[in-house]
C-alpha positions in Angstrom: -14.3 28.5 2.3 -14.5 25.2 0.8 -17.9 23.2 2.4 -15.8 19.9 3.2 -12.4 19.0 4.2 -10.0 18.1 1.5 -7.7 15.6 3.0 -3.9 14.9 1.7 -5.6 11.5 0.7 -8.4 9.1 0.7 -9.8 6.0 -0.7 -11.4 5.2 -3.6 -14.4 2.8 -3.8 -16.9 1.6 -6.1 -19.8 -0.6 -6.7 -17.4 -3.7 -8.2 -15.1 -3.6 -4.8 -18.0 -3.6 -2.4 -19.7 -6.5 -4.6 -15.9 -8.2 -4.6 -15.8 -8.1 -0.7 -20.0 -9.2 -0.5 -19.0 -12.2 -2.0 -16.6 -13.2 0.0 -18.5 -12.5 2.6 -21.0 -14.8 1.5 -18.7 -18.2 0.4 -17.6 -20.9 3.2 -13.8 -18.9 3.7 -12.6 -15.5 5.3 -9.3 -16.0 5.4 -6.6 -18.7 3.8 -9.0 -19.2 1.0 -8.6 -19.0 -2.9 -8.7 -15.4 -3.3 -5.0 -14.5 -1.7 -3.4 -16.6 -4.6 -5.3 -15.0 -7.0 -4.9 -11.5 -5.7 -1.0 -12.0 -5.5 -0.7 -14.0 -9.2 -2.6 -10.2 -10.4 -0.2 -8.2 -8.6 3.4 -9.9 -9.2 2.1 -9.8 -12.9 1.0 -6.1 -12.9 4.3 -5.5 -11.0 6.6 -7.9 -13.7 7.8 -9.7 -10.3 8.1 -13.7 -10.6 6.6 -14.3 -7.1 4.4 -11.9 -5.0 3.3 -12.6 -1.1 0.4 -11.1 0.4 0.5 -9.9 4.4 -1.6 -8.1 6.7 0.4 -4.9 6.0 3.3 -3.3 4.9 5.0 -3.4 7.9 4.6 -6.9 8.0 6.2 -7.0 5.1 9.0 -5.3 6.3 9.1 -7.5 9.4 9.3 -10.5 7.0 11.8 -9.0 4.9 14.0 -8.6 7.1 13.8 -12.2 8.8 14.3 -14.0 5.6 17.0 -11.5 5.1 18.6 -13.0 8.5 19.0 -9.5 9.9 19.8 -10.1 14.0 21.6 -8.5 16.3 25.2 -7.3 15.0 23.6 -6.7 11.4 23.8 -3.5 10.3 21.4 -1.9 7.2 21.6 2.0 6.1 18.3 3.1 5.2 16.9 7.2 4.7 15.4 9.3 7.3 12.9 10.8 5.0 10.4 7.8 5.2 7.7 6.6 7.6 9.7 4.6 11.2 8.8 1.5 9.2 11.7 1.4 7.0 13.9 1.8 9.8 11.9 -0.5 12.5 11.9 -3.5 10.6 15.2 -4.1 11.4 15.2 -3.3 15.0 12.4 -5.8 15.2 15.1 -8.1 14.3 17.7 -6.8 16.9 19.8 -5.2 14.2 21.2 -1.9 14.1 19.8 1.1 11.6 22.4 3.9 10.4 21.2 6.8 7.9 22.8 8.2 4.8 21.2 11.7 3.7 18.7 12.5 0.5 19.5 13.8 -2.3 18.0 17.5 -2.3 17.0 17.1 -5.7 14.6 13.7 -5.6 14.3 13.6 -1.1 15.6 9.6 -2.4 18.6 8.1 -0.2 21.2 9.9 -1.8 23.7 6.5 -3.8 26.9 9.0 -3.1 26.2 9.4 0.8 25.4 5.6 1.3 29.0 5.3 -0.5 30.6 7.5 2.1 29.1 6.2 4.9 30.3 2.5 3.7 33.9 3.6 2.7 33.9 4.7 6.7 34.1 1.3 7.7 35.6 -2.1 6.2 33.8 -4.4 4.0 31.2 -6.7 5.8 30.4 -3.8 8.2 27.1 -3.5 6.7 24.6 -6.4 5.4 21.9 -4.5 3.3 20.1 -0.9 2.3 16.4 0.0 2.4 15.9 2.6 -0.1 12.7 4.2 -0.4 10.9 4.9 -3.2 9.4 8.2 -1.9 6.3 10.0 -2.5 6.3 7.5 -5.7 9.6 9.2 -7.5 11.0 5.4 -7.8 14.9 5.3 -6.2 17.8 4.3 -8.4 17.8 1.0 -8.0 20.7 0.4 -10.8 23.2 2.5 -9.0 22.2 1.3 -5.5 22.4 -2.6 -7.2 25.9 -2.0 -8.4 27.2 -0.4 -4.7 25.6 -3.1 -2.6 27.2 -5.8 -5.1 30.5 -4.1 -4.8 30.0 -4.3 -0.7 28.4 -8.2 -0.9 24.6 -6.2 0.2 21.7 -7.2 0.0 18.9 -4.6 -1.2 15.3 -4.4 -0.2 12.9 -1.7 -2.1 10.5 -0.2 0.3 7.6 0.7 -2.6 4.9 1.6 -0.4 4.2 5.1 -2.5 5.2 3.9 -5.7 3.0 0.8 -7.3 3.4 1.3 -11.0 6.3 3.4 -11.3 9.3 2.6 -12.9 12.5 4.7 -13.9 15.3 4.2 -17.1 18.6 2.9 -16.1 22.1 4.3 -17.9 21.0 1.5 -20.8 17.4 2.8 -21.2 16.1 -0.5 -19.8 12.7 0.0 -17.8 12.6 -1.3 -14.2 9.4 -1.0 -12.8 8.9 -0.6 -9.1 9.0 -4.1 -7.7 9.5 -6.3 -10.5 12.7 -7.9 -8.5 14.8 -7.0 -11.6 17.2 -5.6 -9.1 16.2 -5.8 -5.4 16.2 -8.7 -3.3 12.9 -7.9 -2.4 10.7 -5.2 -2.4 6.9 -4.2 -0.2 3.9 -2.4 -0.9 1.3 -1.1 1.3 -2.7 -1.0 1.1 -3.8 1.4 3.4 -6.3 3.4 2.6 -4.2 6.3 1.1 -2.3 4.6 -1.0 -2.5 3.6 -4.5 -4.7 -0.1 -4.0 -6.6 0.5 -0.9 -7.5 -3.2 0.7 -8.4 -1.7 3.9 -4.5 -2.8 5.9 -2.6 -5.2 3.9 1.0 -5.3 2.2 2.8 -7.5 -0.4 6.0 -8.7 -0.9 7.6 -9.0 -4.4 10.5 -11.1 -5.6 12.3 -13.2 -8.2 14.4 -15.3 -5.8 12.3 -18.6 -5.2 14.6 -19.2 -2.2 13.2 -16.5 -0.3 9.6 -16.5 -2.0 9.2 -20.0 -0.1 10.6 -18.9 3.1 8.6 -15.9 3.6 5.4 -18.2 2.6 6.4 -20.0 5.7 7.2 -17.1 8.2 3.7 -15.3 7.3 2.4 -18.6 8.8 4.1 -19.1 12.1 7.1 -20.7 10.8 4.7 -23.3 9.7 4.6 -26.0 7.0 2.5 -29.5 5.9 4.3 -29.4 2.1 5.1 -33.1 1.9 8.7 -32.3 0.2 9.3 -29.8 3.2 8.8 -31.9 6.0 11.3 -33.2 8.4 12.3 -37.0 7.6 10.3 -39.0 10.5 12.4 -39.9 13.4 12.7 -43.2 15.3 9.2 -43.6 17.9 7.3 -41.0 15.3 3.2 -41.8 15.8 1.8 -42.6 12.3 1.7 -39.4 10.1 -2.0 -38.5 8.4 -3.5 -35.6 7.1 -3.3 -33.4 9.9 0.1 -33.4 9.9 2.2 -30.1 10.0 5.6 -28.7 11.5 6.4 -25.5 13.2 10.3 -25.3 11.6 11.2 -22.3 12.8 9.4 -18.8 14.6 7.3 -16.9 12.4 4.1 -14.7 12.5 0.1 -14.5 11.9 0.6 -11.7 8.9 -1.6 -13.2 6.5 -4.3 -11.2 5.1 -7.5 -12.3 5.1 -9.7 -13.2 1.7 -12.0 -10.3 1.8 -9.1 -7.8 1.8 -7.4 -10.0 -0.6 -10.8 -9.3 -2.7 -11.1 -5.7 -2.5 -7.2 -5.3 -3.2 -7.8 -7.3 -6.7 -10.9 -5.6 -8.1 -9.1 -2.1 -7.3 -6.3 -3.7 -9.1 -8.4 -3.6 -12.1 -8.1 -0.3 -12.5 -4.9 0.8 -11.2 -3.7 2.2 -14.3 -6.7 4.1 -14.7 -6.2 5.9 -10.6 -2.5 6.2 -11.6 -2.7 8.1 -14.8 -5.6 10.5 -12.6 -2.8 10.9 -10.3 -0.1 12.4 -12.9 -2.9 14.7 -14.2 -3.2 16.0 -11.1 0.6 16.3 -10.4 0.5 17.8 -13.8 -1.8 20.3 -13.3 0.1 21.1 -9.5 3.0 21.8 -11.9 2.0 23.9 -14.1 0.4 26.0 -11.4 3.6 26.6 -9.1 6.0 27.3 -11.7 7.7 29.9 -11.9 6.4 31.0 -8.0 8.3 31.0 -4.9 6.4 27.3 -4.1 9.5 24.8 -4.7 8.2 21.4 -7.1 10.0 18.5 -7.8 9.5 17.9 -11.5 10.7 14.2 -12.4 13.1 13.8 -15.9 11.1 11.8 -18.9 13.1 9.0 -17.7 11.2 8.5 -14.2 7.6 7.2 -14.3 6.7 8.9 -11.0 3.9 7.1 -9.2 3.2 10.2 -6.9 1.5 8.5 -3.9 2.6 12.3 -2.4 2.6 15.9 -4.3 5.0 17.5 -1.9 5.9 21.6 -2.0 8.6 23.0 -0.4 8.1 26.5 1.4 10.0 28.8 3.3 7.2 29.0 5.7 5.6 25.7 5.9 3.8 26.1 9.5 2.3 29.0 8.6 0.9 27.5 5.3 0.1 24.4 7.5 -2.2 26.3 9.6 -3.6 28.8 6.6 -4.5 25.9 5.0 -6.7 24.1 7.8 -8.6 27.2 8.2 -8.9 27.0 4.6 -10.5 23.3 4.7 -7.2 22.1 3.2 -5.5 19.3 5.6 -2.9 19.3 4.3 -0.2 16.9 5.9 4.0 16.6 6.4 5.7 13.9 5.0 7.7 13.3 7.1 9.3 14.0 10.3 13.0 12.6 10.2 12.9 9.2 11.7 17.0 10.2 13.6 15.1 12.5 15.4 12.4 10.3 16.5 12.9 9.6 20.4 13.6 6.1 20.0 16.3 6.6 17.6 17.9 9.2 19.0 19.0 7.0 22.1 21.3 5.5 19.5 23.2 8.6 19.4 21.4 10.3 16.7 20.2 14.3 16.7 19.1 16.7 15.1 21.6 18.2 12.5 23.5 14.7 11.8 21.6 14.6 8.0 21.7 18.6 6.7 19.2 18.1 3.7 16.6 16.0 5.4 16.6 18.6 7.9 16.2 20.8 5.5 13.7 19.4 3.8 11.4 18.7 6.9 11.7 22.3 7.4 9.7 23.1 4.3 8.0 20.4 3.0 4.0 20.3 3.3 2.1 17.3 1.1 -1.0 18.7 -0.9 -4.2 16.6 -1.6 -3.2 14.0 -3.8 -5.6 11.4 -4.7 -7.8 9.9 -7.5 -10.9 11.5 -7.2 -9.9 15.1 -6.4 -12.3 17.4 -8.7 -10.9 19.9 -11.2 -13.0 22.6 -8.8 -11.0 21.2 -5.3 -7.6 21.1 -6.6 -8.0 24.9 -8.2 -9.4 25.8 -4.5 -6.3 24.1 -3.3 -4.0 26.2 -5.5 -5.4 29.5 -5.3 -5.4 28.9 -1.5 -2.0 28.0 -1.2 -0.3 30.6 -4.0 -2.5 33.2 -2.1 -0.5 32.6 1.0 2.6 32.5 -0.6 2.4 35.4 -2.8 
């Protein structure tokens, strides 16, 4: 028995962050201070985006998205079902309508030839845009799903949460890094705890389209402005204009993150690399163990720089390696239940059974601790654990 719980994740901190968030602490601003344009300058440049916009989460971001996006009601965006309610909510906060498309076996990533189907079923303009997700890190196909959504007049937003540094080859051998807005509208990140840059909460927003860069600046902020250039023109009977001046143009939201977070997320920036290249040892090393053993992998081609947020396994038996496991110390966790069989979604008229390989997959999949500082010692507890079970 292992003395203390290994979760499927955790945070990372170290002397630099804590000093990072003490001096913000310490200066005259919390929030709306200089530190959120410096953290989002780091991050659109470690990313290769043109623009970058820092929120109070990544759902937020999704939120945010999908208003500059002009999703309402009648608008209808495919997304996966093998991803956290997120993907699929941010559009219902907008009153539009969410349809699935089922993964590809072989990567749990919206499947490109399903999302085709599903849009040959109806006529062109049915559908506005797609949210593929760039799960567990393995970074979706963003070439192939560019070329269908510009053959359907979609747009495409890259949900990134897991994947912050990866990037994949396209047919050319061009590199497209997660994020960089080579070829999404827009994509988000996340900074919970678990994931890759831990800020606490907090999300970004990447993008190369200046157009929507300045409109989600204004939504994160109540729909509000005081540019001089973006101001209405002053109207007959107008009281004199000073500094104060500012204009609610349109309805928007307090998602703006505050300076300390803004802090922490930049000095674990720093090292970002550093965690992610930790993270593919460790993936690695998971690798090498369950080959060749009933305990199904996903192994990414040389062509995919996985980012692995996630190490998932497929088992035949996942609840009962679930529950070996916590008696074991291990908590491990399940990524994730189908969102078309969430409750909510399936007053829409979707059940269990409508998406055969995510139901498969949920059947068997089981996430294994995956995070930075995970000894050599815990992660060989962890495999002799789980290949015990399984034989």
């Amino acid at each position: 028995m292992h003395n203390q719980p290994i979760p499927y994740g955790r945070q990372h901190l170290t002397d630099d962050d804590i000093a990072a968030v003490t001096n913000v602490l310490r200066g005259p601003l919390l929030t709306q201070g200089p530190h959120i344009a410096e953290f989002e300058a780091a991050f659109a440049q470690y990313v290769g985006s043109r623009y970058a916009v820092a929120v109070a989460n990544g759902t937020a971001a999704l939120h945010l998205c999908c208003m500059a996006l002009d999703v309402k009601p009648g608008t209808r965006v495919i997304t996966t079902p093998i991803t956290f309610s997120a993907s699929a909510n941010c559009v219902r906060y907008c009153g539009g309508e969410v349809f699935f498309a089922d993964i590809d076996p072989d990567t749990v990533i919206l499947d490109v030839d399903a999302v085709r189907a599903l849009l040959e079923q109806h006529p062109k303009g049915y559908f506005s845009g797609i949210i593929p997700v760039d799960f567990a890190g393995y970074p979706a196909d963003l070439s192939a799903f560019r070329q269908l959504a510009d053959e359907y007049g979609l747009w495409l937003l890259e949900d990134s949460c897991h994947a912050p540094g990866g990037s994949f080859l396209d047919a050319k051998g061009i590199e497209h890094r997660c994020g960089d807005g080579s070829l999404a509208d827009l994509a988000i990140f996340s900074f919970h705890p678990v994931k890759h840059i831990a800020a606490g909460e907090g999300g970004m927003i990447t993008t190369n389209d200046e157009q929507l860069y300045k409109h989600l600046l204004r939504l994160r902020t109540h729909g509000i402005t005081s540019k001089p250039a973006e101001l209405t023109e002053p109207q007959p009977g107008d009281p004199e204009r000073g500094g104060w001046y500012m204009e609610m143009q349109e309805l928007g939201y307090n998602y703006r993150l505050t300076d300390f977070q803004a802090a922490l997320g930049t000095s674990q920036l720093h090292r970002a690399d550093a965690m992610l290249d930790r993270r593919r040892a460790i993936a690695r090393r998971y690798d090498d163990a369950f080959r060749n053993t009933n305990v199904q992998t996903i192994v990414p081609p040389s062509s995919v720089g996985h980012a692995y947020h996630l190490y998932v396994i497929q088992v035949d038996d996942r609840k009962g390696l679930y529950d070996f496991l916590r008696t074991k110390n291990i908590m491990a966790q399940v990524h994730y239940i189908p969102v078309h069989r969430m409750p909510y979604y399936q007053q829409f008229g979707w059940k269990a059974g409508d998406f055969p390989n995510a139901e498969r997959y949920y059947a068997r999949c089981l996430s294994l601790p995956m995070f930075p500082t995970l000894t050599d010692d815990e992660q060989a507890y962890v495999i002799e654990q789980v290949l015990s079970f399984c034989g």
